[in-house]
C-alpha positions in Angstrom: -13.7 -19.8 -21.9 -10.8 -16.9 -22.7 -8.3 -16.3 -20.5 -8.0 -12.5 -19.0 -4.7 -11.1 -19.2 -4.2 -7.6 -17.2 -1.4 -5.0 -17.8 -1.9 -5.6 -21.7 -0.9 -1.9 -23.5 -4.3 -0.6 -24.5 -4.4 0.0 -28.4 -8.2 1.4 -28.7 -7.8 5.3 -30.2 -9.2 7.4 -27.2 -11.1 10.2 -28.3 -12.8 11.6 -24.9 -9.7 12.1 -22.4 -10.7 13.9 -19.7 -8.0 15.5 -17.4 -9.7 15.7 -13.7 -7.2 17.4 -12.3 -7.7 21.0 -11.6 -11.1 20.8 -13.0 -14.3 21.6 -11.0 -17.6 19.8 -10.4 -20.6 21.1 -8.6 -23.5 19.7 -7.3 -26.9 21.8 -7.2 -29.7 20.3 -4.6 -33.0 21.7 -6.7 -37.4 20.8 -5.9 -39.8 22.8 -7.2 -39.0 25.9 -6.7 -36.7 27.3 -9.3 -32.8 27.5 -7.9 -30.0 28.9 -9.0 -26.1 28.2 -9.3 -23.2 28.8 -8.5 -21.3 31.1 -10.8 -19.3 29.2 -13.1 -15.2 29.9 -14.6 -15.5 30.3 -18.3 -15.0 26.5 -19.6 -16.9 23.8 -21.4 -18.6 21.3 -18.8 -20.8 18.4 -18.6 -24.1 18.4 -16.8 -26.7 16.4 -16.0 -29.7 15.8 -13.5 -31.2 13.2 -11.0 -34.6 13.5 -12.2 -36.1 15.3 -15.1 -35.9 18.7 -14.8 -35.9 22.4 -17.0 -32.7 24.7 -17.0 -31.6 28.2 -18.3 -28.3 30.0 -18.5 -28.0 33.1 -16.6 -25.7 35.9 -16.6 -24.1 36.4 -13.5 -26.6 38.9 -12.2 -29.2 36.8 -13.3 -32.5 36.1 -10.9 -33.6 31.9 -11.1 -36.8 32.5 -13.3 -36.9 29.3 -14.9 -40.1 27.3 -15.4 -41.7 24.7 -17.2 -42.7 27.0 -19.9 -39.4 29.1 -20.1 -36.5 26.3 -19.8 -35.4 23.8 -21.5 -36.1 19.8 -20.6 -33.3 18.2 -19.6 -34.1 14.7 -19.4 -32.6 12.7 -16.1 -29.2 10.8 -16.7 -28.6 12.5 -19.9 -25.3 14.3 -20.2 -25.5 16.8 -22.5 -22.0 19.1 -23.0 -22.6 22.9 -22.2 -20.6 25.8 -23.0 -20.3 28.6 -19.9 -18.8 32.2 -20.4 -17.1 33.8 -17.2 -19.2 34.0 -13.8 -22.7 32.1 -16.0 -25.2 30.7 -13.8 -27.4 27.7 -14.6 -31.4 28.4 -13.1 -33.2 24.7 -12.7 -36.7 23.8 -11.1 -38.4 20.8 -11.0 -42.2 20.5 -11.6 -42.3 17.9 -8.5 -40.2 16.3 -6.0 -36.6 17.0 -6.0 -33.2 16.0 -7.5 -29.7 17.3 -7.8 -28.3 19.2 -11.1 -24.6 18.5 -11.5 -22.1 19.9 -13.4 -18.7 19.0 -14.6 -15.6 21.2 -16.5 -13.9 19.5 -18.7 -12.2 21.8 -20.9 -11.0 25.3 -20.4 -11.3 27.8 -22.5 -8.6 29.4 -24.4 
């Protein structure tokens, strides 16, 4: 059996660095009954779902229409990486039961 060593320097090339500071996460309760967002700072952000679930991106004015015909599947404990423009809104529904949508910035947009 090897023997751990801790405080080694880590020499692995780290692609995905994330800086958490300053950034914003949100959490979105939704059920079956299509719910919108809140609006969203211009960024590039993670997101993903408790349960299986269909989303669209609105416009800040935007109304939550989104259904199982008009949004797009987003599978649950997927993250997918989705690019937001200033005040965007994200519409979700659920055909059954409930879950929570959650989305994370990552970068900022320049």
């Amino acid at each position: 059996m090897g023997v751990m060593r801790f405080n080694n320097k880590h020499t692995s090339f780290l692609s995905d660095v994330i800086d958490l500071y300053g950034n914003t996460a949100v959490v979105t309760a939704f059920s079956s009954t299509a719910t919108l967002t809140t609006s969203f700072a211009e960024g590039t952000y993670d997101m993903w779902a408790s349960q299986d679930c269909y989303i669209e991106q609105l416009a800040s004015d935007g109304t939550a229409g989104v259904t199982s015909s008009t949004g797009y599947l987003l599978i649950a404990n997927n993250v997918i990486p989705i690019s937001i423009s200033k005040n965007e809104k994200i519409g979700v529904v659920r055909s059954s039961a409930s879950g929570n949508l959650t989305l994370h910035k990552v970068e900022a947009t320049t």
